[in-house]
C-alpha positions in Angstrom: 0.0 0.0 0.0 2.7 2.3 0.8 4.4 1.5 -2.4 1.1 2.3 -4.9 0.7 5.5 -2.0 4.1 6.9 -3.2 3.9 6.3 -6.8 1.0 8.2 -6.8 2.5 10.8 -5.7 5.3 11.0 -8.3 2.8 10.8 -10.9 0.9 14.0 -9.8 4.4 15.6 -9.3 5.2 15.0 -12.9 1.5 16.0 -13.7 2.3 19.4 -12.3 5.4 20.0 -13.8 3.7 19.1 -17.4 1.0 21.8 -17.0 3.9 24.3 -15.4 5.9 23.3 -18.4 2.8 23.6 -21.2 1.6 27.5 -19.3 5.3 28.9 -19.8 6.9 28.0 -16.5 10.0 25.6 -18.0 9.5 27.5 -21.7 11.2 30.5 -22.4 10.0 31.1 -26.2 6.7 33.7 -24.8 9.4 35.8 -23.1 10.4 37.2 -26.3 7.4 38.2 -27.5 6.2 42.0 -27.3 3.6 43.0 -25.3 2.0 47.0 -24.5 -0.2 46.9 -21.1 -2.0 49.9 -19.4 -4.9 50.9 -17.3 -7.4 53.5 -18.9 -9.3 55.1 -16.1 -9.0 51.5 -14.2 -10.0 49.0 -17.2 -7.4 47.1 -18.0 -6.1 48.3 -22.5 -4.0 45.1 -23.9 -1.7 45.3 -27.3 -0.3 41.9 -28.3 1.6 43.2 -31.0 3.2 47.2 -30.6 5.3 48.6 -32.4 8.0 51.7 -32.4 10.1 53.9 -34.6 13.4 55.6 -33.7 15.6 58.4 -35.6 18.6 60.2 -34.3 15.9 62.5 -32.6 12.4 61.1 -31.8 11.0 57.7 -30.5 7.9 57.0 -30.8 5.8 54.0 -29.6 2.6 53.0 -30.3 -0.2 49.8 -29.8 -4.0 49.0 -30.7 -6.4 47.3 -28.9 -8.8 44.6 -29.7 -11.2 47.0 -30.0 -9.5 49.8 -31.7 -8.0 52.1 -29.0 -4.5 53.2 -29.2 -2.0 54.8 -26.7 0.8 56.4 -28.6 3.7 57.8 -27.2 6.2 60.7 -28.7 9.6 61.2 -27.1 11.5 64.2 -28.9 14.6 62.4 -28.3 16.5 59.4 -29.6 18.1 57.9 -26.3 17.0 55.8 -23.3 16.1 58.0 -20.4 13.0 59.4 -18.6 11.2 62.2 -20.1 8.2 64.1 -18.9 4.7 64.6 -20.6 3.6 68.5 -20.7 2.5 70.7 -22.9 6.1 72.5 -22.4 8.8 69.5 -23.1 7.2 68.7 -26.6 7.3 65.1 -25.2 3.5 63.4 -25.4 1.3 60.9 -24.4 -1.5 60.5 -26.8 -4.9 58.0 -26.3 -6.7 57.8 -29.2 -10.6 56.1 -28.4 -11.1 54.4 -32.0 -8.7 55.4 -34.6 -11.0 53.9 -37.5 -13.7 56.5 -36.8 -11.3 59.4 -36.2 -12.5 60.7 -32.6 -11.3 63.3 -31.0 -7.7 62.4 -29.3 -6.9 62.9 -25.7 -3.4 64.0 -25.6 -0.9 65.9 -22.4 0.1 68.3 -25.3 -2.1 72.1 -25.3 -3.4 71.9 -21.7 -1.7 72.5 -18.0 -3.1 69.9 -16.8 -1.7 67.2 -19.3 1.0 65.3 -17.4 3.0 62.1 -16.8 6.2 60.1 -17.6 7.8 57.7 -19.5 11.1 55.4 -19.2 13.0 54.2 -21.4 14.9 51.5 -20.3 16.3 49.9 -23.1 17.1 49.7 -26.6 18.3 46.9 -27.8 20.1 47.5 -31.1 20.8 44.1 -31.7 16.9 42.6 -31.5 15.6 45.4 -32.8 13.7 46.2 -29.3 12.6 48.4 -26.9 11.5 48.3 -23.4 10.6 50.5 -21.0 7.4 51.8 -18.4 4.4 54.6 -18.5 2.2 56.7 -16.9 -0.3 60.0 -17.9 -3.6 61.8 -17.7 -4.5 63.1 -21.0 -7.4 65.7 -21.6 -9.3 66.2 -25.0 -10.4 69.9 -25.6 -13.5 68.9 -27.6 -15.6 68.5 -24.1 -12.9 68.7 -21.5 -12.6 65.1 -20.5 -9.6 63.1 -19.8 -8.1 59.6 -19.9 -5.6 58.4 -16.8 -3.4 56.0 -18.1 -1.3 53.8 -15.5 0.6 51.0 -14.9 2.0 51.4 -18.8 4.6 48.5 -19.8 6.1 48.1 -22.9 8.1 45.3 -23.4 10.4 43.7 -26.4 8.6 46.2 -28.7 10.3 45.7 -32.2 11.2 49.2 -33.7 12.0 50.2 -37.1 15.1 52.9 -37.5 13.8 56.1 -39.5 16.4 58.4 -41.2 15.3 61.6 -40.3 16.4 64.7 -42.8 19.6 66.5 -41.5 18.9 69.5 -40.2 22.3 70.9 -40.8 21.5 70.8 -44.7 17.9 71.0 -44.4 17.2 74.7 -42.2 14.0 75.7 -41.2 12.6 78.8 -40.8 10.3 81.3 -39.6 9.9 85.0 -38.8 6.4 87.2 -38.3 5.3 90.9 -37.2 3.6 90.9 -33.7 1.9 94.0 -32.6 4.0 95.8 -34.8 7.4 94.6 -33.9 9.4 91.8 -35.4 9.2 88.4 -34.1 12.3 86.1 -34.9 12.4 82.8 -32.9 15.1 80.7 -31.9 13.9 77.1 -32.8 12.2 76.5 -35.5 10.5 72.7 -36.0 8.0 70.7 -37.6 6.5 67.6 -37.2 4.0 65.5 -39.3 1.7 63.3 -37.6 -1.5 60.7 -38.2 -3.7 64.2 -38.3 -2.3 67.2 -39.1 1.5 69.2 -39.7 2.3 70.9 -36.9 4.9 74.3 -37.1 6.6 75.2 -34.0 8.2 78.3 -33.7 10.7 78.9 -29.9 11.8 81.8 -28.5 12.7 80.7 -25.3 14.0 83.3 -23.7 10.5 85.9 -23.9 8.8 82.2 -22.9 7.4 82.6 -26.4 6.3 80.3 -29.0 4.0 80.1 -32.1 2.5 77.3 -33.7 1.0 76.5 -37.2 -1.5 73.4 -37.6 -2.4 72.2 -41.1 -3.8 68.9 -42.5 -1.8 66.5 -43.5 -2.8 66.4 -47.5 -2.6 70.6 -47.5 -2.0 71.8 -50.8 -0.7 75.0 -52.6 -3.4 78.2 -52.3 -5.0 80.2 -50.2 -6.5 79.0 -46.8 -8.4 80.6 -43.8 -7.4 80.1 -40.3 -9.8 80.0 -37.9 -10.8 78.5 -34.1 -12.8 76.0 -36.4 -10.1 74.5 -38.3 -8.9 72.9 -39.8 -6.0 75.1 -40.2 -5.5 76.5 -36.7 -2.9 79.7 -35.4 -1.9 79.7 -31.5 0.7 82.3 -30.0 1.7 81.3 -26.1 3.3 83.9 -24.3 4.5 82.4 -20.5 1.4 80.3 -18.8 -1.3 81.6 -21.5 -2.3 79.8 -24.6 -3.9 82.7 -27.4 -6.1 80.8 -30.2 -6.0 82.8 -33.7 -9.4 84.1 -34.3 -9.3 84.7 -37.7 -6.6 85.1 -40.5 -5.3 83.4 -43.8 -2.4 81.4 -45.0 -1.0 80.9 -47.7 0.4 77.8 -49.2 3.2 78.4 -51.9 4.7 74.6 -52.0 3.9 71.7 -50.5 6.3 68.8 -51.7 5.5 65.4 -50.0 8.6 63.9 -50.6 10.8 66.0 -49.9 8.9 66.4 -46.9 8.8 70.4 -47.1 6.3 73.8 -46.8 6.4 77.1 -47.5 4.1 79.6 -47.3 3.1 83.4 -45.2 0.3 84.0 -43.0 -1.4 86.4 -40.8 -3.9 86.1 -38.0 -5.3 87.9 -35.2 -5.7 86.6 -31.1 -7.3 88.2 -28.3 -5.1 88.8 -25.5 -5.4 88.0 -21.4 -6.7 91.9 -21.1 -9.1 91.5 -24.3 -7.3 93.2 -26.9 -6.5 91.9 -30.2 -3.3 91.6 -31.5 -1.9 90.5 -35.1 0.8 88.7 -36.2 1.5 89.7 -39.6 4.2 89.8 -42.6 4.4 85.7 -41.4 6.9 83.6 -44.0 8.1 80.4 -43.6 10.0 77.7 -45.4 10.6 74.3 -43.1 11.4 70.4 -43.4 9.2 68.7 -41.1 10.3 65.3 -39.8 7.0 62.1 -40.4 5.9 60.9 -36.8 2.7 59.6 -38.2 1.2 55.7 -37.0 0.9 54.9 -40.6 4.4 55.7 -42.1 
């Protein structure tokens, strides 16, 4: 009896480590695989298959849901390290609810109370991969709600290296009246992504900067700028944000492959003490740099 007693017990032992052995417990091929987990406002968001891009100067993650929502992340930087999400760094955590019926996206960029984090803890050059951990509360100004992602892990997310144009060739510019007085900015950037082109002019040192929005397909002509869209003016002078009310641009060349605009514009914006100011005499000629999903 004691014998039968004892071999029964070996034989659930070896039961035991089968299954163990079967879920992934003895089997290292799953930890290979990439994975993109989060919490959206407490519900568990799953991507079994993410994905990233890296340049010299940008990294940018991204992953879709079974049911079609996306968390995107934009570093403005090419390196591991931690970076914040603000509407200040030009870093950005982006959730979009359902990217095939284009809704509204919540993003930490264009409001003070966007914020968060991400870490990027390794990029493997040899894989191909990237690793690393997330956290942010985005808002969407269409009705003022937000998204709080947490708990973000990417791991083993293949990437795909992007050469980005070299700036030192390739310079891009910008200069404008404001109120009168010329405006010439320090930094001058632009960035293509899944909706629109976005121009970013810096001047730093005033705590000044002025942005340009356009679609994505805009062509040569004349277009009008308003607080519709979709061809949107904003001037942000310290801790305030000013909308253009009204104005125009115009177009001169858009070449898609070369990945370069020019064009001048004007608009007006109405001021913290209710005045309206205009930016006039605007020209500018830049390169921008493709951070879209889909390239």
């Amino acid at each position: 009896m004691k014998r039968y007693f004892i071999a029964s017990i070996l034989f659930v032992l070896l039961v035991v480590m089968g299954l163990l052995t079967s879920c992934g417990g003895g089997n290292s091929s799953n930890d290979s695989r990439p994975i993109m987990t989060a919490m959206v406002n407490s519900t568990n968001w799953r991507c079994p298959a993410p994905n990233a891009r890296i340049s010299e100067n940008s990294i940018t993650i991204y992953g879709t849901s079974a049911n079609g929502q996306t968390i995107q992340l934009v570093i403005r930087a090419g390196e591991k390290g931690e970076y914040n999400f603000n509407e200040f760094t030009g870093h950005e955590g982006k959730y979009i609810p359902n990217m095939s019926t284009g809704a509204a996206i919540y993003s930490t960029s264009g409001s003070t109370q966007g914020s968060g984090n991400v870490l990027i803890s390794s990029i493997n050059e040899e894989t191909r991969t990237i690793s690393g951990i997330f956290n942010f509360k985005a808002f969407r100004s269409t009705d003022g709600s937000f998204k709080n992602i947490t708990d973000g892990v990417f791991t083993k997310v293949p990437y795909k290296f992007i050469n980005t144009i070299d700036t030192t060739v390739y310079q891009s510019t910008l200069t404008a009246e404001i109120a009168g007085e010329n405006w010439i900015p320090q930094n001058v950037s632009a960035i293509k992504n899944d909706t629109a082109i976005i121009i970013t002019a810096d001047y730093p040192e005033n705590w000044e900067s002025l942005k340009l929005v356009l679609p994505v397909t805009v062509a040569s002509g004349i277009h009008q700028i308003s607080s519709d869209g979709p061809i949107y003016g904003l001037f942000q002078q310290g801790f305030y944000t000013y909308p253009a009310s009204n104005g125009s641009l115009t177009i001169g060349t858009h070449n898609f492959e070369e990945r370069r605009i020019t064009g001048t514009f004007f608009f007006n914006f109405i001021d913290n003490s209710s005045q309206t100011i205009s930016v006039t005499s605007g020209v500018f000629q830049v390169y921008y740099n493709d951070q879209g999903i889909g390239n």
